[in-house]
PDB file of the backbone (N, CA, C, O) and the ligand in Angstrom, with CONECT records:
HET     ZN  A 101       1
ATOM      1  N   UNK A   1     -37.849   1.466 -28.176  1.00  0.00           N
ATOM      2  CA  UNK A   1     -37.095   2.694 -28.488  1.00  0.00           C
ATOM      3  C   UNK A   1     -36.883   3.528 -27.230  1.00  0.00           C
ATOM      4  O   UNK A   1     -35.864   4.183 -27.010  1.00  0.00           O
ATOM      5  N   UNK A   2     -37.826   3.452 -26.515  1.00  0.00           N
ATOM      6  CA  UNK A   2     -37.969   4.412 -25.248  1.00  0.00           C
ATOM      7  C   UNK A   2     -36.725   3.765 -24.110  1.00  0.00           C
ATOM      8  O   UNK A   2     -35.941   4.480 -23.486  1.00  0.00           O
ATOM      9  N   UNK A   3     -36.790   2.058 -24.027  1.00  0.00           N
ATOM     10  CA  UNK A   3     -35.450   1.805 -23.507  1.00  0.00           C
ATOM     11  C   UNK A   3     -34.329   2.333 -23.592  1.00  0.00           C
ATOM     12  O   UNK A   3     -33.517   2.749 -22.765  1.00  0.00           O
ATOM     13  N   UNK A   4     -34.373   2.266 -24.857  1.00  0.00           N
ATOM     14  CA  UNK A   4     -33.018   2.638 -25.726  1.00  0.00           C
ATOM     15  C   UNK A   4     -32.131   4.115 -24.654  1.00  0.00           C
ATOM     16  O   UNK A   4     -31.196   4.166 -23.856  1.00  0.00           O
ATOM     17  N   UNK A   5     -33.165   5.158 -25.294  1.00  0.00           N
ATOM     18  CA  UNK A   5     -32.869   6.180 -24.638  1.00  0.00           C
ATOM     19  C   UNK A   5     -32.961   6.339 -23.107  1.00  0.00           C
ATOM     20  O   UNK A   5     -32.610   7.399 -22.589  1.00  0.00           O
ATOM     21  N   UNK A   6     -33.323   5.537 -22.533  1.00  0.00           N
ATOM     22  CA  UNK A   6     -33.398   5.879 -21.107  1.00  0.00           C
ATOM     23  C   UNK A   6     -32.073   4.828 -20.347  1.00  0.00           C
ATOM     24  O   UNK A   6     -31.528   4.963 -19.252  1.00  0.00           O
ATOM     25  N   UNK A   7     -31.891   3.969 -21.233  1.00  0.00           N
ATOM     26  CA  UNK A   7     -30.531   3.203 -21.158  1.00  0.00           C
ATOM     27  C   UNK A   7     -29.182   4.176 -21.774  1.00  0.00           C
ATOM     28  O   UNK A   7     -28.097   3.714 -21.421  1.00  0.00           O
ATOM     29  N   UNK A   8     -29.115   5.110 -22.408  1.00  0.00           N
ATOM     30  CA  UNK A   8     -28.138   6.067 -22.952  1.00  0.00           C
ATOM     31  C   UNK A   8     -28.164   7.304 -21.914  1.00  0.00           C
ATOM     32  O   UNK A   8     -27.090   7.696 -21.457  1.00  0.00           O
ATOM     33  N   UNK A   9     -29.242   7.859 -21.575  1.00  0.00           N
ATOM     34  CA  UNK A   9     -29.607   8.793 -20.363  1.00  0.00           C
ATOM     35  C   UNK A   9     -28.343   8.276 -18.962  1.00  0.00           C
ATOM     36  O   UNK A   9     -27.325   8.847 -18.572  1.00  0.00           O
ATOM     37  N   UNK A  10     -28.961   7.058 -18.546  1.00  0.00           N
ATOM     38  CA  UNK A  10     -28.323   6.340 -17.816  1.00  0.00           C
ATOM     39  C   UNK A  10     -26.851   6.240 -17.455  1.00  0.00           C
ATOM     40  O   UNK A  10     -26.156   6.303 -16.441  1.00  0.00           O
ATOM     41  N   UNK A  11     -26.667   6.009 -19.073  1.00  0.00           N
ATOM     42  CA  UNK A  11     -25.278   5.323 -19.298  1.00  0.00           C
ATOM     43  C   UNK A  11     -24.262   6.832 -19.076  1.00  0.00           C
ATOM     44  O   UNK A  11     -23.075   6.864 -18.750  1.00  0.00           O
ATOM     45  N   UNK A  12     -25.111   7.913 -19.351  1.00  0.00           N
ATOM     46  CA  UNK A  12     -24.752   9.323 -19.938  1.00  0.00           C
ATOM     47  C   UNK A  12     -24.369   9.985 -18.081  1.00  0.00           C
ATOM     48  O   UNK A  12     -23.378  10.603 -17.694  1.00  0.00           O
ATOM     49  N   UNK A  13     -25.271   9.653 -17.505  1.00  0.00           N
ATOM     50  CA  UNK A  13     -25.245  10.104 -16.246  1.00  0.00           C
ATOM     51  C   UNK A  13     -23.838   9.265 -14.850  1.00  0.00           C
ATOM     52  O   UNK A  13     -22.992   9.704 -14.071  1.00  0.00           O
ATOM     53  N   UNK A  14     -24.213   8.315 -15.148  1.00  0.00           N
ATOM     54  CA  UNK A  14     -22.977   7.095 -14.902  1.00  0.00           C
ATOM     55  C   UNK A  14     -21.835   7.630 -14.933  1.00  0.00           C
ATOM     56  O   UNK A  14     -20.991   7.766 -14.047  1.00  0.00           O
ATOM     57  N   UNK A  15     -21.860   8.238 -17.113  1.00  0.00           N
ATOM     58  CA  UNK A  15     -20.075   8.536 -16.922  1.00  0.00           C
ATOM     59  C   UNK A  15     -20.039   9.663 -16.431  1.00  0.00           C
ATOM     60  O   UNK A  15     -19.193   9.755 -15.542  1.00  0.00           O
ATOM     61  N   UNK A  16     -20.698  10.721 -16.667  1.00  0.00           N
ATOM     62  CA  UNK A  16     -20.262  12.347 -15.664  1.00  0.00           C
ATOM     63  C   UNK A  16     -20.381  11.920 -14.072  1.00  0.00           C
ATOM     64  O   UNK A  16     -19.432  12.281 -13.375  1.00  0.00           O
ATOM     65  N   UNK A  17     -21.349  11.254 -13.479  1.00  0.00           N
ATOM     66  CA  UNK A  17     -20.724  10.884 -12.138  1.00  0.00           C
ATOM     67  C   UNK A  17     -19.313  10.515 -11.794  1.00  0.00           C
ATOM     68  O   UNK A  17     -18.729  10.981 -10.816  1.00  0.00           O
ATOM     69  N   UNK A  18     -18.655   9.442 -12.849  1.00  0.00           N
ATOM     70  CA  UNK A  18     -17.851   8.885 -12.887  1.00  0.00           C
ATOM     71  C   UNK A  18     -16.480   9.507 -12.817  1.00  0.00           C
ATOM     72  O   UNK A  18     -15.552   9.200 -12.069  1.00  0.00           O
ATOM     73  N   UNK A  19     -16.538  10.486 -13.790  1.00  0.00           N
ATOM     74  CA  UNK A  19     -15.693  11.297 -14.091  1.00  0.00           C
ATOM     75  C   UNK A  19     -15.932  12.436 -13.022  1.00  0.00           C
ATOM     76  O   UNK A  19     -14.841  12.823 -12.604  1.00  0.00           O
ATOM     77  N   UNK A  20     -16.765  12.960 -12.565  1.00  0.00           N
ATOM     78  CA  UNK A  20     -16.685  13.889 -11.663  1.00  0.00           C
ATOM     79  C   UNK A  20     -15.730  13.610 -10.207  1.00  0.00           C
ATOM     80  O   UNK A  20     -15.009  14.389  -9.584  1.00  0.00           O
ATOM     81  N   UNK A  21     -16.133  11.834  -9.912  1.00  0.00           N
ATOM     82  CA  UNK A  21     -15.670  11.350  -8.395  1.00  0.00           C
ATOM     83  C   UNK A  21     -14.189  10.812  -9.206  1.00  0.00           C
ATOM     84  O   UNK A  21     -13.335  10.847  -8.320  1.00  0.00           O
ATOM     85  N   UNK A  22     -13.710  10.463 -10.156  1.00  0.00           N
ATOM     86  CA  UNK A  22     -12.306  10.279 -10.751  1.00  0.00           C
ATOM     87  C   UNK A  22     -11.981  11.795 -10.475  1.00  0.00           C
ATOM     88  O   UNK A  22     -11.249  11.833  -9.486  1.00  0.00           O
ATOM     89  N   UNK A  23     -12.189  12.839 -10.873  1.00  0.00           N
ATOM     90  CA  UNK A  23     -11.304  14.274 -11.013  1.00  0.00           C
ATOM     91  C   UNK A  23     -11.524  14.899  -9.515  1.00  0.00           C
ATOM     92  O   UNK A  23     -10.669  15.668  -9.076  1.00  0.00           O
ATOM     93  N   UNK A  24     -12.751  14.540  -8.683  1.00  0.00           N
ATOM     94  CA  UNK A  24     -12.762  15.283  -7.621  1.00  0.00           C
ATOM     95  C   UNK A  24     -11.618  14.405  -6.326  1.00  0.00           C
ATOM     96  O   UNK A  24     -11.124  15.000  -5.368  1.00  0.00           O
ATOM     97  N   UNK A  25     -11.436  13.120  -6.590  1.00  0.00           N
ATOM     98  CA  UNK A  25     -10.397  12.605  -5.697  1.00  0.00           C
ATOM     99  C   UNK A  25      -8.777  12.690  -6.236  1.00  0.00           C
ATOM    100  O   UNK A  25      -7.742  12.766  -5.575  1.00  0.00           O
ATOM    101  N   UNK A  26      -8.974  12.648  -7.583  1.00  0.00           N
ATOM    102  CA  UNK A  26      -7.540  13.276  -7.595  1.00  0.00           C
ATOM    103  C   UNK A  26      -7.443  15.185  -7.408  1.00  0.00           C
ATOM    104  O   UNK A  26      -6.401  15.604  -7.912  1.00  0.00           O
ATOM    105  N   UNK A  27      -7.955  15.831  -7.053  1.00  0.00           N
ATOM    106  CA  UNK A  27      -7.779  17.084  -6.675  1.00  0.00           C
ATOM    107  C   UNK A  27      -7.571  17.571  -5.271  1.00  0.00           C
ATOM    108  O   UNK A  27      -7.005  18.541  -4.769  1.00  0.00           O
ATOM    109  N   UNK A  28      -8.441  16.228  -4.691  1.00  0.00           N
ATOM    110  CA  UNK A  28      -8.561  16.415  -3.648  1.00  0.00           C
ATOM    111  C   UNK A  28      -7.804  15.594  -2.688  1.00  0.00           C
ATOM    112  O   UNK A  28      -8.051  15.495  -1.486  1.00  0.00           O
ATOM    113  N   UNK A  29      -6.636  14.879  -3.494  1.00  0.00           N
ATOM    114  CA  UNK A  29      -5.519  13.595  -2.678  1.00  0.00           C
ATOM    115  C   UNK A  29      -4.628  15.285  -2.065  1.00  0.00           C
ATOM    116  O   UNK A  29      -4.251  16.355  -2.543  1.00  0.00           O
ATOM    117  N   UNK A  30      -4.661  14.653  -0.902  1.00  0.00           N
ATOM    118  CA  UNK A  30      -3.596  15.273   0.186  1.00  0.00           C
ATOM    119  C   UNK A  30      -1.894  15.701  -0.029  1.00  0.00           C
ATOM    120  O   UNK A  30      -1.090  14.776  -0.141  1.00  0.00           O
ATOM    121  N   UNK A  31      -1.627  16.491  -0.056  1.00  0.00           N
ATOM    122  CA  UNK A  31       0.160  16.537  -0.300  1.00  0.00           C
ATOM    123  C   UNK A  31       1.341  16.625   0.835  1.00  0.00           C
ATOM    124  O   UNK A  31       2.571  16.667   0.800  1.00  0.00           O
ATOM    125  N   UNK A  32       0.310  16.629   1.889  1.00  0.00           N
ATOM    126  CA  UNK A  32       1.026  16.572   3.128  1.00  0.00           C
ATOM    127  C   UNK A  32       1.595  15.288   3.395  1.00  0.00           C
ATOM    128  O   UNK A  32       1.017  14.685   4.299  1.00  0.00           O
ATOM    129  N   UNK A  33       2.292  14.861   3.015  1.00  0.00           N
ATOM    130  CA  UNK A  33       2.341  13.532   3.672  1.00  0.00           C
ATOM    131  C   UNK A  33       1.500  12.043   3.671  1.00  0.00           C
ATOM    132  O   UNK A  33       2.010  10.924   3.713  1.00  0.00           O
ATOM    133  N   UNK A  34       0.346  12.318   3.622  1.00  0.00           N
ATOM    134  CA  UNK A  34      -0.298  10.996   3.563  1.00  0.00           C
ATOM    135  C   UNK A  34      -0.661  10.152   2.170  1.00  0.00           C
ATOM    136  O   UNK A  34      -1.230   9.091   1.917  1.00  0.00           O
ATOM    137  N   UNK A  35      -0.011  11.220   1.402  1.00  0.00           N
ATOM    138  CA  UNK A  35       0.214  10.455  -0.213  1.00  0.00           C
ATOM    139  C   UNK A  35       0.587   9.338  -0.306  1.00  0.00           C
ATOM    140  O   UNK A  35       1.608   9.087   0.334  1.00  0.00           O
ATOM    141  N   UNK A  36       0.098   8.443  -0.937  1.00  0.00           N
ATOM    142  CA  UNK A  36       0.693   6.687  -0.467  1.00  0.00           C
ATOM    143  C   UNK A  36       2.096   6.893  -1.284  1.00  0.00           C
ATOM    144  O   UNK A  36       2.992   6.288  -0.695  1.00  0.00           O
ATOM    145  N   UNK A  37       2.559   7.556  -2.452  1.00  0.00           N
ATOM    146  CA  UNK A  37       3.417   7.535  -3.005  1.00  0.00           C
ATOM    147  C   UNK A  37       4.675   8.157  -2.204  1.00  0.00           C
ATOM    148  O   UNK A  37       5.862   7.940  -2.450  1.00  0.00           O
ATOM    149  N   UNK A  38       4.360   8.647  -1.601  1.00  0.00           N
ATOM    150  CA  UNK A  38       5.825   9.467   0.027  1.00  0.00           C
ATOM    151  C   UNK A  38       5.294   8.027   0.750  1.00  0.00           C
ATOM    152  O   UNK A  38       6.131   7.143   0.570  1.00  0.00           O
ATOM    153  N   UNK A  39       4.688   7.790   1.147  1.00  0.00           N
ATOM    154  CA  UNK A  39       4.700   7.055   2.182  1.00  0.00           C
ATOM    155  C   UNK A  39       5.523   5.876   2.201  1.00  0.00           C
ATOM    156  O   UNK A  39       6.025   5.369   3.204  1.00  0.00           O
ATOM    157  N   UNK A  40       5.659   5.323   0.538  1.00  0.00           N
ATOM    158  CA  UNK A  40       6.511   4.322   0.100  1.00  0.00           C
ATOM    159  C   UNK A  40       7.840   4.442   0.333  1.00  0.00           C
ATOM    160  O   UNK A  40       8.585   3.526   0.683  1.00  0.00           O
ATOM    161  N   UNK A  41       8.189   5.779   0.105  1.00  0.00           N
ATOM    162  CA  UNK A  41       9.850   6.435   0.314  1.00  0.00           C
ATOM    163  C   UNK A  41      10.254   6.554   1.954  1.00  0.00           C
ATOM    164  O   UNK A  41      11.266   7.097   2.398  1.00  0.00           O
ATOM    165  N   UNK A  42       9.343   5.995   2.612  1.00  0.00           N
ATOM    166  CA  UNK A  42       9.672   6.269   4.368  1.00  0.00           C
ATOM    167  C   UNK A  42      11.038   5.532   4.376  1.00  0.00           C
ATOM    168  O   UNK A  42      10.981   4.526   3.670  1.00  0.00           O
ATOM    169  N   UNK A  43      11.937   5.674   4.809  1.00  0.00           N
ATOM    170  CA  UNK A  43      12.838   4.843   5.496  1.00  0.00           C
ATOM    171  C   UNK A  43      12.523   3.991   6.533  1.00  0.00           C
ATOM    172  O   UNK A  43      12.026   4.466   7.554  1.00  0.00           O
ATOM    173  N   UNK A  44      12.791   2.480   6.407  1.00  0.00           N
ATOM    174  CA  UNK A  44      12.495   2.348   8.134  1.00  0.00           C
ATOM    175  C   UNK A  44      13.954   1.367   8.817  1.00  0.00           C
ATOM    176  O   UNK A  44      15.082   1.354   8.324  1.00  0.00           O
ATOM    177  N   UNK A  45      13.752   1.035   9.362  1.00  0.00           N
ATOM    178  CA  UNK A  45      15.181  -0.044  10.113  1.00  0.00           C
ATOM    179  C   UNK A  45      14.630  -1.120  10.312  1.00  0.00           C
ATOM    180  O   UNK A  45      13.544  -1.256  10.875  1.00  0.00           O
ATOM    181  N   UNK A  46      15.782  -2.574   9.579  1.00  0.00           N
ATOM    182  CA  UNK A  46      15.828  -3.595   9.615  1.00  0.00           C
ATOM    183  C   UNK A  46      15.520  -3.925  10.993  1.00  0.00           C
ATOM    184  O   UNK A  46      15.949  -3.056  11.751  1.00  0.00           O
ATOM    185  N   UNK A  47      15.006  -4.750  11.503  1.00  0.00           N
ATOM    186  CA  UNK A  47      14.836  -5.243  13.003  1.00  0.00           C
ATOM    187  C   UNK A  47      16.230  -6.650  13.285  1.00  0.00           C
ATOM    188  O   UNK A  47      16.755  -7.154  14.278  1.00  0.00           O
ATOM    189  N   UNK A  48      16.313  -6.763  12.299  1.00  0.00           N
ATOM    190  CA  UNK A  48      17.437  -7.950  12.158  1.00  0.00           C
ATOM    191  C   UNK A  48      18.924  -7.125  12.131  1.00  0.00           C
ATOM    192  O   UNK A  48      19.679  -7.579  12.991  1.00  0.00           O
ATOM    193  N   UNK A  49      19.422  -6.189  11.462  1.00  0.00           N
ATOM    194  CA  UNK A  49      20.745  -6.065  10.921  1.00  0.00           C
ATOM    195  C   UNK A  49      20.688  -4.352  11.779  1.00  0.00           C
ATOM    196  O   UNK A  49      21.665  -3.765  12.244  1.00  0.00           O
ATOM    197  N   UNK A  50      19.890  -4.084  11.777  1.00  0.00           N
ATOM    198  CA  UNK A  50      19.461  -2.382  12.051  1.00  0.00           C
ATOM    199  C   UNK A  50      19.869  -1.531  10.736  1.00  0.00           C
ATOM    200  O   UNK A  50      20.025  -0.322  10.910  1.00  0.00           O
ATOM    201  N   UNK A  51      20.030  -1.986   9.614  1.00  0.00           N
ATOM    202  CA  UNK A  51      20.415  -0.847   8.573  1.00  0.00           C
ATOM    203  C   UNK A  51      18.934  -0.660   8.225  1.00  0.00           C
ATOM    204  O   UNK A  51      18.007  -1.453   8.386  1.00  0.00           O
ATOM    205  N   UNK A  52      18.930   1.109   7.489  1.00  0.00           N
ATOM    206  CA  UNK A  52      17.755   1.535   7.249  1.00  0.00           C
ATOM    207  C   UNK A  52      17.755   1.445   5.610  1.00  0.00           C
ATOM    208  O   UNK A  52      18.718   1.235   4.872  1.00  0.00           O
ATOM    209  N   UNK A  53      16.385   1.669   5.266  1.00  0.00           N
ATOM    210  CA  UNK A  53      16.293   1.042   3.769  1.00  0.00           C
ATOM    211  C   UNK A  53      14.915   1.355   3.791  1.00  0.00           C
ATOM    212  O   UNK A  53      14.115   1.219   4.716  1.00  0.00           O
ATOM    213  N   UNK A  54      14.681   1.956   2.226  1.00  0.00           N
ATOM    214  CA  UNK A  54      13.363   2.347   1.945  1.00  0.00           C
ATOM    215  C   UNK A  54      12.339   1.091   2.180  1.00  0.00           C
ATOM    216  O   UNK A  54      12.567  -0.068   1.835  1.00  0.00           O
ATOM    217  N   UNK A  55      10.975   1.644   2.945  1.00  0.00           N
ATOM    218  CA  UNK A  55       9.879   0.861   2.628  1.00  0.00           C
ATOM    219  C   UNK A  55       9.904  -0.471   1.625  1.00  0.00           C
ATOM    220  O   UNK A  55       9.982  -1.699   1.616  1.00  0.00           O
ATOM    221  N   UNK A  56       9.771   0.785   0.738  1.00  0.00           N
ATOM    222  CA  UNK A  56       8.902  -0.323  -0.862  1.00  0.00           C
ATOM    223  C   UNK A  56       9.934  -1.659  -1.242  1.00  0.00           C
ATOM    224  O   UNK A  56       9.637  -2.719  -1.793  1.00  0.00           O
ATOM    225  N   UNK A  57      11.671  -1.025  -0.564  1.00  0.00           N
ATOM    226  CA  UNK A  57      12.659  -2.344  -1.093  1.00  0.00           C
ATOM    227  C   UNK A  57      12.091  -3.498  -0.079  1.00  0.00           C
ATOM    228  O   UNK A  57      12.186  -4.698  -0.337  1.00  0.00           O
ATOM    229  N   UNK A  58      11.455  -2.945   1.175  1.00  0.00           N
ATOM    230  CA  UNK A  58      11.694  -4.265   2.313  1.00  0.00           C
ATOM    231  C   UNK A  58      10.938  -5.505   2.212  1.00  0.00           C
ATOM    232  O   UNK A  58       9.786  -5.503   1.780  1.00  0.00           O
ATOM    233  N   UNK A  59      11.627  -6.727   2.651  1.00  0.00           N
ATOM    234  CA  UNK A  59      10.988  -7.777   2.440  1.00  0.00           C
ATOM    235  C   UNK A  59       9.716  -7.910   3.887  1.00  0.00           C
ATOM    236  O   UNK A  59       9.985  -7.674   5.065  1.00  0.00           O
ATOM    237  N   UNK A  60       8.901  -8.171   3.561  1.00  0.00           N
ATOM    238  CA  UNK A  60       7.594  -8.314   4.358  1.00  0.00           C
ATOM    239  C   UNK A  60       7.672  -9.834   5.471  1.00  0.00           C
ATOM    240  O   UNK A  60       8.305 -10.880   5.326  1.00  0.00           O
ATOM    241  N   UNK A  61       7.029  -9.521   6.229  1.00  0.00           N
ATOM    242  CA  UNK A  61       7.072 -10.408   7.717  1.00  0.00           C
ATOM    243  C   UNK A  61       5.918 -10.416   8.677  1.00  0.00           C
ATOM    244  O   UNK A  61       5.919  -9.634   9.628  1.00  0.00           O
ATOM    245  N   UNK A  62       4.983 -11.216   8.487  1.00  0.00           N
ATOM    246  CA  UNK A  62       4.088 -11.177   9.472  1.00  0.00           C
ATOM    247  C   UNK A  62       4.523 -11.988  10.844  1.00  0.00           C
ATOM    248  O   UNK A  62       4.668 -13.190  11.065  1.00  0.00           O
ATOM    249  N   UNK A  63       4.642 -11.013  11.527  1.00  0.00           N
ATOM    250  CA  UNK A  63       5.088 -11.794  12.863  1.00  0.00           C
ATOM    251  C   UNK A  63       4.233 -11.149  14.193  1.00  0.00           C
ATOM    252  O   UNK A  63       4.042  -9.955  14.421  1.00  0.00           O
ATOM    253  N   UNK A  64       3.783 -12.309  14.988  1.00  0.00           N
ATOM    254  CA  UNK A  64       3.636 -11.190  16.610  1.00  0.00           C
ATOM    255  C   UNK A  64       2.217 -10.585  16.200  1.00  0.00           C
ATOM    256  O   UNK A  64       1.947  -9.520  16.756  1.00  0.00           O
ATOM    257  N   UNK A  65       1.394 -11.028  15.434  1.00  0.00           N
ATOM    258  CA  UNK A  65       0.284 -10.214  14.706  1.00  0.00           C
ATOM    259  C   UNK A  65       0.463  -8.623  14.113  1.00  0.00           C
ATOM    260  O   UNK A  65      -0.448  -7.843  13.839  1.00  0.00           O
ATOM    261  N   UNK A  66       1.874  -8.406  14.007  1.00  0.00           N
ATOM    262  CA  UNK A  66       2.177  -7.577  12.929  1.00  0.00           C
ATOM    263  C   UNK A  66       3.212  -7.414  12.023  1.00  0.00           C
ATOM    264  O   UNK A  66       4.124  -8.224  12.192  1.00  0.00           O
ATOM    265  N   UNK A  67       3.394  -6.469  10.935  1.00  0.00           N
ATOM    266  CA  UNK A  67       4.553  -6.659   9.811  1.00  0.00           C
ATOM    267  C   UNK A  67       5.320  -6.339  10.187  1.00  0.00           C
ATOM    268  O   UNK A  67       5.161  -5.656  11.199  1.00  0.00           O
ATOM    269  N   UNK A  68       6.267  -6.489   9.858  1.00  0.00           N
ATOM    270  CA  UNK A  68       7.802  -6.518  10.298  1.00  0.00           C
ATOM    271  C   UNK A  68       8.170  -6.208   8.591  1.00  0.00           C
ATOM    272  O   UNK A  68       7.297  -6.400   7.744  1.00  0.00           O
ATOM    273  N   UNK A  69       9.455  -5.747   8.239  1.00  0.00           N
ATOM    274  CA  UNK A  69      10.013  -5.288   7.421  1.00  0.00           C
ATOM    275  C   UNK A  69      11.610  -5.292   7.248  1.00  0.00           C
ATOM    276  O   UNK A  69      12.206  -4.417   7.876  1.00  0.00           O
ATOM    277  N   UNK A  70      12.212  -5.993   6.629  1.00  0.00           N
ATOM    278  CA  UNK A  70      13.494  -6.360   7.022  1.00  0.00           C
ATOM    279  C   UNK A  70      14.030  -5.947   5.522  1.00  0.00           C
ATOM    280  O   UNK A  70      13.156  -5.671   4.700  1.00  0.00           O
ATOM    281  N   UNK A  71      15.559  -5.879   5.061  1.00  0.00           N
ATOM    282  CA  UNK A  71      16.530  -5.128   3.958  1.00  0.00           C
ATOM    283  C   UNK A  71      16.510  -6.375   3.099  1.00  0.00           C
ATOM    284  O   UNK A  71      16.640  -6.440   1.876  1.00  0.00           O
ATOM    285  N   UNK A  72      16.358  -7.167   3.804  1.00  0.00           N
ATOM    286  CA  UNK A  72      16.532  -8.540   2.389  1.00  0.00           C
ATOM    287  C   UNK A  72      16.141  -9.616   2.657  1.00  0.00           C
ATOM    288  O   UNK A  72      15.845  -9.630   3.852  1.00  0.00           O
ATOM    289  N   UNK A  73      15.910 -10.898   2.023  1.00  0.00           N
ATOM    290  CA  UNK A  73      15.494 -11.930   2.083  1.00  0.00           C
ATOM    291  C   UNK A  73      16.218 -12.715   3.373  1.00  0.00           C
ATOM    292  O   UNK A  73      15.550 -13.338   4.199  1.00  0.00           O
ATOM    293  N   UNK A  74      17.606 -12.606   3.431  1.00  0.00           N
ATOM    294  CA  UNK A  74      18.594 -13.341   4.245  1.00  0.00           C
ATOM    295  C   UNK A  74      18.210 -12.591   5.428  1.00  0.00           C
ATOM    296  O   UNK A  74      18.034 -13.391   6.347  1.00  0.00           O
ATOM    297  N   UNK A  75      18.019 -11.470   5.770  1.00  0.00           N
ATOM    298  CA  UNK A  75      17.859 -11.189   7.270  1.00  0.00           C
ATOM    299  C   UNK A  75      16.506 -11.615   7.668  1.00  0.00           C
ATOM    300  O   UNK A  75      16.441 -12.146   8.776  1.00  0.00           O
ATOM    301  N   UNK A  76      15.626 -11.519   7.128  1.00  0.00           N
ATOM    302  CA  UNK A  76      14.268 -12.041   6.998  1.00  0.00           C
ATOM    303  C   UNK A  76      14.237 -13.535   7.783  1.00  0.00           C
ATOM    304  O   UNK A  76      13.596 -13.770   8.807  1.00  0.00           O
ATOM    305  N   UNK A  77      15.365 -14.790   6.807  1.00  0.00           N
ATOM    306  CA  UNK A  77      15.322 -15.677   7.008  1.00  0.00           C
ATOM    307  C   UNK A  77      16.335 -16.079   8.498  1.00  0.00           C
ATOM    308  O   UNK A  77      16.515 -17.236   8.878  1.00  0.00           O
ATOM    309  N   UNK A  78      16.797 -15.087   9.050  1.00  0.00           N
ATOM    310  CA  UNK A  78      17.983 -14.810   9.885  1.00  0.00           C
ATOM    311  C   UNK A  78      16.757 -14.585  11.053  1.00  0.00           C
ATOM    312  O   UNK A  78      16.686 -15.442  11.934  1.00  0.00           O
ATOM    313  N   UNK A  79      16.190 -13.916  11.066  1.00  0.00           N
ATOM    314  CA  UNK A  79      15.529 -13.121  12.205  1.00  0.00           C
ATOM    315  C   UNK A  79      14.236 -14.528  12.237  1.00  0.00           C
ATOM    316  O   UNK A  79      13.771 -14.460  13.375  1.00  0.00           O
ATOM    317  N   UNK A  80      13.660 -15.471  11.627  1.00  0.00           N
ATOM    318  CA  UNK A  80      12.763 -16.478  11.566  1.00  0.00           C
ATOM    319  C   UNK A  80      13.648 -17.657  12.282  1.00  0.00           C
ATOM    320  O   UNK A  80      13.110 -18.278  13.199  1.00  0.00           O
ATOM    321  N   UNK A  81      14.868 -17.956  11.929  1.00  0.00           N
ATOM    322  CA  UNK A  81      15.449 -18.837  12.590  1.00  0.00           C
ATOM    323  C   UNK A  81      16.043 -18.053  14.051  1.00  0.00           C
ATOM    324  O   UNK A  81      15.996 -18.831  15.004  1.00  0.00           O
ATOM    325  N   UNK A  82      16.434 -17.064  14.306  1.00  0.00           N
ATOM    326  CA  UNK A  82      16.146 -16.668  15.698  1.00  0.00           C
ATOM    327  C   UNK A  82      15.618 -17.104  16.641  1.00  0.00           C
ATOM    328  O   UNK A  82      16.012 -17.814  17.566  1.00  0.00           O
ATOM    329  N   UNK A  83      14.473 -16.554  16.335  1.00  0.00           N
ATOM    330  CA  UNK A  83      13.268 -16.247  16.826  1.00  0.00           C
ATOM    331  C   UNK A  83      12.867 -17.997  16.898  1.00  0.00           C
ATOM    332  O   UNK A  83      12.682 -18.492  18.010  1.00  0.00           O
ATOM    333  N   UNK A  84      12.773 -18.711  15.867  1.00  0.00           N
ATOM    334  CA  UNK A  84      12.039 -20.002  16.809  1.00  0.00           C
ATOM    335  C   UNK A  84      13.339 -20.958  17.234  1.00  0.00           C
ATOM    336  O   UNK A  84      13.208 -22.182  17.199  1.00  0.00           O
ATOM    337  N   UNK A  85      14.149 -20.565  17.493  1.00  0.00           N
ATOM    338  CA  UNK A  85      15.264 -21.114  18.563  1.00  0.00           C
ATOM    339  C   UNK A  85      14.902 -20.364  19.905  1.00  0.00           C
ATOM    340  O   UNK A  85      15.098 -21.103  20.869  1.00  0.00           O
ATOM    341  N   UNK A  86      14.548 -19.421  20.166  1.00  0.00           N
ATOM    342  CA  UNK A  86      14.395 -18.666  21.645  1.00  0.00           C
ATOM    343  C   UNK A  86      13.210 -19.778  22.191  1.00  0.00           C
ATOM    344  O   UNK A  86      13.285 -20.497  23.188  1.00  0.00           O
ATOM    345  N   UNK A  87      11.934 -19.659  21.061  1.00  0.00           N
ATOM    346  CA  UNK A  87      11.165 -19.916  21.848  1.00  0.00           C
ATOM    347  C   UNK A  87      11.318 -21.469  21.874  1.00  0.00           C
ATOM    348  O   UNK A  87      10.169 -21.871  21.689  1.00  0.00           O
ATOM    349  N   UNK A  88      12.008 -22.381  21.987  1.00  0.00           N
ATOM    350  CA  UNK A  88      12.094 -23.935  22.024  1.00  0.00           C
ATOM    351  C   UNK A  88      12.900 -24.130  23.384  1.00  0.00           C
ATOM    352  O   UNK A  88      13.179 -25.262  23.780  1.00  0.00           O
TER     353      UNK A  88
HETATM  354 ZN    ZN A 101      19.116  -6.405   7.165  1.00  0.00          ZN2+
END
C-alpha cells in the first residue's frame, strides 16, 4: 500500500514538474527573431538560378560540408551536374 502512494506522490510530482518546464519554455520562447517559426519564412537565394524563395519551400543539398538550398528539384539537379563536370 505504502508503494502505491509513494508511486502516485511521484507520479504527482513528475506531472507539475512537467507542466511547469512545458509552460515555463513556452513563455519564455523569444519573439525577436530566433523563433524557429520566422526563421522558416527567411528568404534565401537559389545558388543555381539566383531567384529568392522562402526557406521551408527549398530543396536541401549537402554539399562542400554544408547545406545549400536551391527553389526546386531541377536546379538542385542542375547545380549537381555542374559541379561534377568542373571537377573531372
Ligand atoms: Zn532555382
Amino acid at each position: 500500500m505504502f508503494r502505491l502512494i509513494a508511486f502516485a506522490l511521484i507520479a504527482y510530482v513528475a506531472y507539475r514538474l512537467a507542466r511547469k518546464w512545458i509552460f515555463g519554455r513556452t513563455r519564455s520562447t523569444p519573439v525577436n527573431g530566433t523563433d524557429p517559426d520566422r526563421i522558416d519564412d527567411v528568404m534565401v537565394q537559389d545558388p543555381q538560378c539566383g531567384a529568392y524563395f522562402p526557406r521551408r519551400d527549398g530543396v536541401a543539398l549537402r554539399h562542400a560540408g554544408g547545406d545549400l538550398l536551391f527553389c526546386s528539384r531541377d536546379c538542385r539537379d542542375r547545380f549537381i551536374s555542374a559541379n561534377s563536370n568542373t571537377g573531372k
